[in-house]
N, C-alpha and C positions, 0 to 999 in steps of 0.2 A: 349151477342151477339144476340140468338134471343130469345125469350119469350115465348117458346113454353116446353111445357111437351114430355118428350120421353121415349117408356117403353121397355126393351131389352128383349127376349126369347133367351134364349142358350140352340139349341140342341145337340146332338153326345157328343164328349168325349171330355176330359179336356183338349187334345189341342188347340179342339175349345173355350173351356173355357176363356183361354187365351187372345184369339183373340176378343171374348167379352168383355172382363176386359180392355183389350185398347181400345177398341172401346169407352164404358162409360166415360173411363178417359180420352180422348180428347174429347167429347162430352163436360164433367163436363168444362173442361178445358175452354173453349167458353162461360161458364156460360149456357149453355141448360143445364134445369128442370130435372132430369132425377129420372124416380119414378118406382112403382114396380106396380102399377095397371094399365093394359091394357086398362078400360074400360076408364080411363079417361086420356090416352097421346093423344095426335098430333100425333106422331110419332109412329109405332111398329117398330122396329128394330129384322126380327127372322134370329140370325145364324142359318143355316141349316145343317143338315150332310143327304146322302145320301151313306154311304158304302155300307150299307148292304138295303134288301128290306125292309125290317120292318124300319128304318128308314128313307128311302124315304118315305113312307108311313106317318110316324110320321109328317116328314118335311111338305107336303103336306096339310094333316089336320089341320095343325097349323095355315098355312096360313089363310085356307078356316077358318077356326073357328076367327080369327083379320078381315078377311075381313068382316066379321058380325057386326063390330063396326065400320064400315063406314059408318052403317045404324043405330044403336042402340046405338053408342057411342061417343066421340067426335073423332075420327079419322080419320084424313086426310090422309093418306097416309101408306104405306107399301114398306120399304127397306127388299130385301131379301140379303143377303150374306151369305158366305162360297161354302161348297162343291155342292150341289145343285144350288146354280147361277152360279159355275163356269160351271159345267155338263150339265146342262138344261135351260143356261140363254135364248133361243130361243123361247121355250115351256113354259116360266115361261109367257114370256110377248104375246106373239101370244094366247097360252090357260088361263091364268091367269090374267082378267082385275083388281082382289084385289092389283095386283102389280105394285108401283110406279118408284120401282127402283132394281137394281140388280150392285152387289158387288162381284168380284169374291175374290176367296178365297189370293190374296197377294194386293188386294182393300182396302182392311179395314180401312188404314189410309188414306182413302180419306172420309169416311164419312161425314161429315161436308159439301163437295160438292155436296151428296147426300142429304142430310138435307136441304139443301138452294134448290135444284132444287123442291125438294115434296112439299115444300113451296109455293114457284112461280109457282106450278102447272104443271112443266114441268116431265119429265119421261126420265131419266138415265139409261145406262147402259155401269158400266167399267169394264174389264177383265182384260186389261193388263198385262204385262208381269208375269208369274208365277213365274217364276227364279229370280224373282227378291228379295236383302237382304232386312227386315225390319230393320227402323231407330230402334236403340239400347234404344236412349232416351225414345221412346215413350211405353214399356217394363218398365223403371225403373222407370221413372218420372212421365206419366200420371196415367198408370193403376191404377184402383181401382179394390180393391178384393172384392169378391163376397164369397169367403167361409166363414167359422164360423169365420174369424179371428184368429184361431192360427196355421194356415196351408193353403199353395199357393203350386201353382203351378209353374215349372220353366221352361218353355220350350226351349231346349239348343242348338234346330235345328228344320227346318223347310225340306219341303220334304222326297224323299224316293228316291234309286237307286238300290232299288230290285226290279227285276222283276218278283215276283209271278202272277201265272197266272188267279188268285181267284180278282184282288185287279186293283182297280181304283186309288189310289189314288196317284202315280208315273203321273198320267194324268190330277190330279185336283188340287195336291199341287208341280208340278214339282220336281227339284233335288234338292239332300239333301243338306241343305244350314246350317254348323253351326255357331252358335255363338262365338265370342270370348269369353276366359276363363276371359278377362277383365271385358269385359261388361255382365257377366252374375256375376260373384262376386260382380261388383255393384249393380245390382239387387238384389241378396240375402241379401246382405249389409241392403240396405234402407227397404226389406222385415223383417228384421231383426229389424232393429231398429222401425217397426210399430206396433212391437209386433208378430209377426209370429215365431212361435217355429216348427216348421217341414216344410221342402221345400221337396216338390216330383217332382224327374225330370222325365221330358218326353219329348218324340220326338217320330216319327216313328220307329227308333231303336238308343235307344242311347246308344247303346254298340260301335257301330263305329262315336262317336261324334266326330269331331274334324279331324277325315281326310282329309276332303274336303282342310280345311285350313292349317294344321300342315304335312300333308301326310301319317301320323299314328294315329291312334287311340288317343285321350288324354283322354280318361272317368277318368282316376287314375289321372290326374293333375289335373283337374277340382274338382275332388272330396276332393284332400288333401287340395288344394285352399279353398274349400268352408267350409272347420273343422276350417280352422281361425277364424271364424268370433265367437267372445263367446258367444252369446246369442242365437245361433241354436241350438238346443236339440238334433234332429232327421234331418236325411239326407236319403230318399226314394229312391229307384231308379225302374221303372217302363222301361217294354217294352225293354228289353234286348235282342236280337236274341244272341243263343246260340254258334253261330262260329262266331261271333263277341267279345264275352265275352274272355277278356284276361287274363291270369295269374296278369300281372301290376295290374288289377280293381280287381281283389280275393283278393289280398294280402292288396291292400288300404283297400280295405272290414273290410276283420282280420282283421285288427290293430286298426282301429280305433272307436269307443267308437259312435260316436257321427251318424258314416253311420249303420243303419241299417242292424238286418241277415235279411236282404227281399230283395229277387228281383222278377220280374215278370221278364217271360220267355218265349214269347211264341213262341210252338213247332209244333203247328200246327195237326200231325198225330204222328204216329209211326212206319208206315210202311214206308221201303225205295221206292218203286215203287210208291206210294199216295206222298209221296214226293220231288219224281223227277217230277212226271206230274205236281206237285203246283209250280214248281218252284222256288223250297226252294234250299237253299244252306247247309241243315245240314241231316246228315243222323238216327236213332237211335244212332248206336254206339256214333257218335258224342256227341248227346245228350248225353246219359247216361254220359261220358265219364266228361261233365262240371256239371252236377250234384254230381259227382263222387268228385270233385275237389272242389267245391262249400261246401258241405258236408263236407270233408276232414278240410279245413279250418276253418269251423263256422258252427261244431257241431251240432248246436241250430237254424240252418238258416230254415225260410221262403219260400219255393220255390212254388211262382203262375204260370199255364200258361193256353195256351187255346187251343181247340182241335177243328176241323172241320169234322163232321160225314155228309156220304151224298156226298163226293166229286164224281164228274162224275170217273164213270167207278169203283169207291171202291166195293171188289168183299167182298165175305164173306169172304176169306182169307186173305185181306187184311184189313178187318174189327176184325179179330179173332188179329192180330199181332196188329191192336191197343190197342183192350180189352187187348191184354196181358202185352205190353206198357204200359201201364196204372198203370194196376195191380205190375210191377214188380219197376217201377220206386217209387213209390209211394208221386205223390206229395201233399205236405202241402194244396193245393186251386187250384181248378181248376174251368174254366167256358168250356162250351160246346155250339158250336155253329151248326147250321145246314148249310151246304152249300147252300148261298143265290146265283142264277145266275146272274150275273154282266152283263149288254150290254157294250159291246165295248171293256171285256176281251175276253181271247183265251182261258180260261175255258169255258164261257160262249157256245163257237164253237164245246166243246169237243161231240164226240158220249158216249154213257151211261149215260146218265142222268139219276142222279137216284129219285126215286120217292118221293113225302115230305112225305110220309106217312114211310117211310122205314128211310129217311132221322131221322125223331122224335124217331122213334123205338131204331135205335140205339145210339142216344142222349142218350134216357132214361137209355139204357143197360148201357155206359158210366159212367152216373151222379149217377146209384146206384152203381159202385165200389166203385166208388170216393168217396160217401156219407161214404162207409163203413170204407173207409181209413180215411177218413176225422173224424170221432167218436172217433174210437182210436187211433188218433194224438193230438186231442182236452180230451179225457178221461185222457194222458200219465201227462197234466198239472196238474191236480186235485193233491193237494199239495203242489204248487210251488208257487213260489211269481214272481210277474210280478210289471214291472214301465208302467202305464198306463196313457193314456191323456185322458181329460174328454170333453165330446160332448155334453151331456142333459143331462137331468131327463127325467121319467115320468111320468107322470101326477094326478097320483092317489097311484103312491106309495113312499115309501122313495129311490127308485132304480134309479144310475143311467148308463146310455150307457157311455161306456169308448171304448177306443181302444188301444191294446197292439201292439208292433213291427210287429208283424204276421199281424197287419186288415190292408189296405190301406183305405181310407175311398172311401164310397160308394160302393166298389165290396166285401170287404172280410167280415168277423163275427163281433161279439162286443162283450167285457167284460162287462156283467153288474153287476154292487158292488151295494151290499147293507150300506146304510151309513146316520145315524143320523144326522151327522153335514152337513152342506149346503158346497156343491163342486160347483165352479166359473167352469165353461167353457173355459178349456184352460188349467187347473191348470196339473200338473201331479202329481200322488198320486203311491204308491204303496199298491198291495195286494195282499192275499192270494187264490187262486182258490180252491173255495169247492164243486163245480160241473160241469158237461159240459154236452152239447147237442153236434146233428151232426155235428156245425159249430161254437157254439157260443161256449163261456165258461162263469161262477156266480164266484161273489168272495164276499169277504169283505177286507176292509180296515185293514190294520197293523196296 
């Protein structure tokens, strides 16, 4: 269709990821060139995420750094899309002349209207309705994957209808829109038959997937749906809110072989007063209560979540009751975030702001429990035999990066084996763990 080179950037998280991966494969689909060096597309194409300030930030400089090859490289033009054109599509184009076009975050499959206008030299900008469903085909038939090829991503809903008071993005990706159990099993289907051996689901919470449409929860239909298919290995499940989490989705959990003991969880604080001001819907007890249960079930399970140190107005006592939250729950992985202030949340409005320097402090205090649980959780392996999938080599030794049930990729640890024989990327191998660090674990081959 047109003769032009196009190079994508994806920033923020693998929802956005997603949303790049269709974007490519209706691009491909048009017959547009679509290559992985900046310096030499027509087009840049950067999804943006702007949640938190560091990645507004990130979003920003990306731009400013592609706008540089409209002087030094062959580059005509700059599409921004996702969460920052849907946010700042005003400021993108009035402060930002590197920018040709803007895409708001339920836009994406309009690209190709965006591409013909940067062409013609003109300058776009669609928003459009947020709440709007995406076409199902264009998910199963166009995308192209972008990861290492023996794992995607599944995204089984779209939006949010929580109202924490920390969180933009109920305003940038509108309400929770999910997908049918139909058309997401044809996706894992044709994911499946491309060779993809582990699908990891996500959504903003897809503990409550399937309400919007069904009027109850269906995580446990969808999940037993998707063990049909025989050439999935592994079934991930990501971003689970905790009072959303049902008995139905424990028990599919237990039984079946093929879903993963891992879930991500996240909980946010510890304290119940930090967690009525976030506008969380779960309290400690609650928590503990589905870890309790979680646990109960699957022994051996995996539990990630994330924690926000620094929320306005957290006092030392309500800082002491997360340390001890922390301390007492003790989970398998955890990340720690600082409270970034959001414009145009009702955190953002709060009195007690509390200081970044205070905010890091108690990051830190946090992330050395953790570390400490984290050692002898990863120490408790040493001995045991794991089924591990294979990621790379490196480069100077015979060692290579695996990842067992416990790593999601990109956020969690890696097993790395030592092994003579030459391991294919993708393969899954079993081994024996004969050492461990604070996060990682060493093995060899059985």
């Amino acid at each position: 269709m047109l003769d032009i080179n196009l190079a994508f950037i994806s920033l923020g998280c693998d929802k956005n990821l997603v949303d790049s991966e269709v974007m490519l494969g209706i691009c491909s689909k048009k017959g547009i060139n679509v290559i992985q060096e900046e310096e030499k597309a027509d087009i840049i194409v950067i999804n943006t995420c702007c949640f938190i300030k560091d990645a507004l930030e990130e979003s920003i400089e990306t731009i400013l750094e592609c706008g540089k090859l409209k002087e030094t490289g062959n580059c005509k033009g700059i599409i921004v899309t996702g969460c920052l054109a849907q946010r700042y599509e005003k400021e993108l184009f009035d402060e930002m002349p590197e920018v040709d076009a803007v895409l708001g975050t339920a836009e994406y499959e309009n690209i190709i209207d965006a591409v013909n206008a940067v062409i013609q030299g003109r300058k776009i900008k669609s928003l459009g309705n947020f709440d709007k469903v995406m076409k199902d085909e264009n998910n199963s038939l166009n995308r192209i994957i972008t990861t290492a090829g023996h794992y995607a991503y599944l995204k089984i809903a779209e939006g949010c209808d929580s109202k924490c008071t920390y969180c933009v993005i109920p305003s940038l990706r509108g309400a929770y829109r999910s997908r049918s159990i139909e058309s997401l099993f044809d996706e894992a289907n044709i994911l499946a038959q491309r060779g993809i051996k582990e699908i990891i689901l996500v959504a903003q919470d897809t503990a409550v997937y399937g309400k919007d449409l069904y009027g109850e929860s269906k995580l446990h239909e969808l999940l037993e749906k998707l063990c049909s298919i025989d050439s999935l290995e592994w079934i991930r499940l990501l971003y689970c809110y905790p009072e959303n989490i049902t008995d139905d989705t424990i028990n599919v959990m237990a039984k079946n072989d093929k879903i993963l003991n891992y879930i991500d969880m996240p909980v946010q604080h510890g304290s119940d007063t930090v967690l009525k001001r976030m506008g969380r819907r779960s309290n400690a007890a609650l928590i503990k209560q589905k870890v309790e249960k979680l646990r109960a079930a699957m022994p051996d399970i995996t539990i990630r979540t994330s924690i926000i140190t620094g929320f306005p107005q957290e006092s030392e006592h309500e800082f002491g009751e997360l340390a001890e939250f922390v301390d007492n729950i003790k989970f398998d992985r955890l990340g720690v975030f600082t409270y970034s202030q959001e414009e145009g949340t009702l955190a953002a409005k709060m009195e007690g702001q509390i200081l970044e320097q205070l905010k890091n402090d108690r990051k830190e205090i946090i992330m050395g429990i953790q570390r400490d649980i984290s050692a002898k959780k990863c120490e408790s392996f040493v001995g045991k035999e794991l089924k591990v999938i294979v990621e790379g080599k490196l480069l100077d030794d015979n060692v290579y990066c695996t990842r067992s049930y416990r790593d999601a990729p990109e956020i969690d640890g890696l097993v790395f084996v030592n092994s003579d024989e030459e391991l294919l990327t993708g393969d899954f191998v079993n081994v024996v763990i004969t050492a461990a660090s604070d996060y990682d674990l060493y093995g060899k081959i059985i």
